[in-house]
NUGUZA-523862 format. One line per 3 residues: their letters; for each residue x, y, z of N, C-alpha, C. Coordinates in steps of 0.1 Angstrom, whole numbers. Layout:
N
A = X Y Z X Y Z X Y Z | ...;
***
This chain:
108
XXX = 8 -12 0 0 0 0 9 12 0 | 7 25 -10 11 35 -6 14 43 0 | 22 49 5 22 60 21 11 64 23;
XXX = 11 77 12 -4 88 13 -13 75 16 | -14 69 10 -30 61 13 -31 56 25 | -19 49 30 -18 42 46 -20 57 56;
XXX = -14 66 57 -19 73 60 -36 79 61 | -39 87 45 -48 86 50 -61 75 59 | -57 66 56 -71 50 61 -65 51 78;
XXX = -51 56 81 -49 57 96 -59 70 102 | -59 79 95 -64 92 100 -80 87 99 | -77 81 89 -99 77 85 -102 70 103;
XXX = -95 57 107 -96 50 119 -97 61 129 | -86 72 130 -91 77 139 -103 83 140 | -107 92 128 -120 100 130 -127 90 134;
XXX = -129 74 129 -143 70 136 -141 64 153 | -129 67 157 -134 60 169 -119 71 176 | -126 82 179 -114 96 187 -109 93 196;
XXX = -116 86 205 -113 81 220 -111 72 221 | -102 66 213 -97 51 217 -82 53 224 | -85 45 230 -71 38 240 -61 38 230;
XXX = -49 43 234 -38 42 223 -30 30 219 | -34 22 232 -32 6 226 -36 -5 217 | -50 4 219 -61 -7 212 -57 1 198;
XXX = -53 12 194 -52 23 180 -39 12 175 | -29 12 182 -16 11 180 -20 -8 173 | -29 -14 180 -31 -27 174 -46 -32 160;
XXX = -47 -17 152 -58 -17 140 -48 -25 132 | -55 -25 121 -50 -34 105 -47 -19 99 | -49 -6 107 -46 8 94 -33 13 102;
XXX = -33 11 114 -19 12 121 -7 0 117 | -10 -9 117 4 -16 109 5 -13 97 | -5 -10 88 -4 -8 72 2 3 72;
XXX = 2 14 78 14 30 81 22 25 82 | 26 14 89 41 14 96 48 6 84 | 41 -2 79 44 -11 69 49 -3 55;
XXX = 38 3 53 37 16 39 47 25 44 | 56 35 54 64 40 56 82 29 54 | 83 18 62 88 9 62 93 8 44;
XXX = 79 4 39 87 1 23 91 12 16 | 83 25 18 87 38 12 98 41 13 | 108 34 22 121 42 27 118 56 36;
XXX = 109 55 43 107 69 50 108 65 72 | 116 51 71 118 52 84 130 36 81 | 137 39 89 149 31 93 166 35 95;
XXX = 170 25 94 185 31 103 194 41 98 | 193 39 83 200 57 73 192 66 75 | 181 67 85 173 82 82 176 86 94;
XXX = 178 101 93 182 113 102 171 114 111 | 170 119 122 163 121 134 158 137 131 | 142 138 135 143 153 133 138 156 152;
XXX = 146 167 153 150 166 167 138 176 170 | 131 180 163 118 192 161 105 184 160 | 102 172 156 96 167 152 84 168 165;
XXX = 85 168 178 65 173 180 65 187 181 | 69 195 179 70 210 174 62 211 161 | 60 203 152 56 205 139 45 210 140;
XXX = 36 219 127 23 219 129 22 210 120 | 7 210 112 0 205 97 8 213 86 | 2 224 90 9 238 81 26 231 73;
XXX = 37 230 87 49 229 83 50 213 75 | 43 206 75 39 192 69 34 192 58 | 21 201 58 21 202 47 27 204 35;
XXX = 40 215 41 48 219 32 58 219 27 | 65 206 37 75 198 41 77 195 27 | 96 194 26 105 187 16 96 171 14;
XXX = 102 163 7 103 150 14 112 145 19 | 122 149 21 134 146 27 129 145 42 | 125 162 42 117 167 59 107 161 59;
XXX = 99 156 55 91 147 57 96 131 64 | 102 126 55 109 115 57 119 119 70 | 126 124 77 131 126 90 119 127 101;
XXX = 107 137 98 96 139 107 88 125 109 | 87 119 98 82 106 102 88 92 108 | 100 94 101 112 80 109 111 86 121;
XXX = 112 97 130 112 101 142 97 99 146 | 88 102 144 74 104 150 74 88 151 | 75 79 141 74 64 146 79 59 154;
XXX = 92 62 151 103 58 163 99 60 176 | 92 73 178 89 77 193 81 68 197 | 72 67 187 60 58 191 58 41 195;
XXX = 68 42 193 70 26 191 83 24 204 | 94 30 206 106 29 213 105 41 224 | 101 50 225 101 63 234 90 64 241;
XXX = 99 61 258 86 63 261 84 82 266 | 90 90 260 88 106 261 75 106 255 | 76 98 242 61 104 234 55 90 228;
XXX = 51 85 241 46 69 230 30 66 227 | 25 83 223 16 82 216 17 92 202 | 30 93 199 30 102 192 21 101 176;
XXX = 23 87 175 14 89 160 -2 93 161 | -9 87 174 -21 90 176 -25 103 179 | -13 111 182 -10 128 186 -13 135 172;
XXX = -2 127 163 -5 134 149 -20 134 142 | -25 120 146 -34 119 137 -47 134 144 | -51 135 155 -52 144 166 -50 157 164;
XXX = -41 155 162 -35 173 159 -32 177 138 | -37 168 135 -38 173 119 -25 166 111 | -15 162 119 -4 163 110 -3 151 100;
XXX = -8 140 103 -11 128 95 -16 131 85 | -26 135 84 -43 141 72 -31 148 63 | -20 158 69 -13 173 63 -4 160 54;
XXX = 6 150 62 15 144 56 10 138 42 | -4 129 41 -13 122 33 -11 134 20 | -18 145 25 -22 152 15 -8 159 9;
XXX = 7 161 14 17 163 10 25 155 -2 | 20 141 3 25 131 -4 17 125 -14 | 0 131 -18 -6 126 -29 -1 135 -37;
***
C-alpha cells in the first residue's frame, strides 16, 4: 500500500473512533499498514536522520515539508512511538492534531 493512502485510512480509523485507548489504536489493521507503507517507502529506518523538532511540527509545516523533511519527521514520530517512552503516543498525537491528514495530502 502507498504512504499517502496508509496514512490517509490511519487518519480515517481515527475520525471514527477519537477516544480510543492508544493501545487498542496502535493494534488496528490501518496502524500496521502506516508502519508497513512508511517501512517500504524508505521513509523510516537506520539511514534516516532524526528530526530533533519533530513534536513541534504543525500540519501547516507538513504540509509543506521537503520530502526529505518529511521522511526525517516521520522515521522520528514512529520511532517515538514505538521505542520512546517521552512520546509513546506520538502517531495517535499526529493523527489528533492534523499532521497525518497534512502528511497524506503532502504526499498525494
Amino acid at each position: 500500500m502507498e504512504l499517502s493512502k496508509a496514512a490517509t485510512e490511519l487518519v480515517d480509523e481515527y475520525r471514527r473512533s477519537p477516544g480510543a485507548e492508544p493501545l487498542g489504536f496502535t493494534r488496528t489493521a490501518a496502524y500496521r499498514q502506516f508502519i508497513e507503507a512508511a517501512e517500504q517507502a524508505g521513509f523510516t529506518g537506520p539511514e534516516v536522520e532524526m528530526d530533533s523538532e519533530f513534536s513541534d511540527r504543525s500540519p501547516e509545516w507538513v504540509a509543506h515539508a521537503s520530502e526529505e523533511e518529511l521522511r526525517r519527521y516521520l522515521h522520528t514520530l514512529i520511532r517515538a512511538d514505538r521505542w520512546n517512552t517521552d512520546f509513546p503516543t506520538a502517531v495517535l498525537q499526529a493523527c489528533s492534531g492534523g499532521q497525518l491528514g497534512a502528511l497524506a495530502a503532502n504526499l498525494a
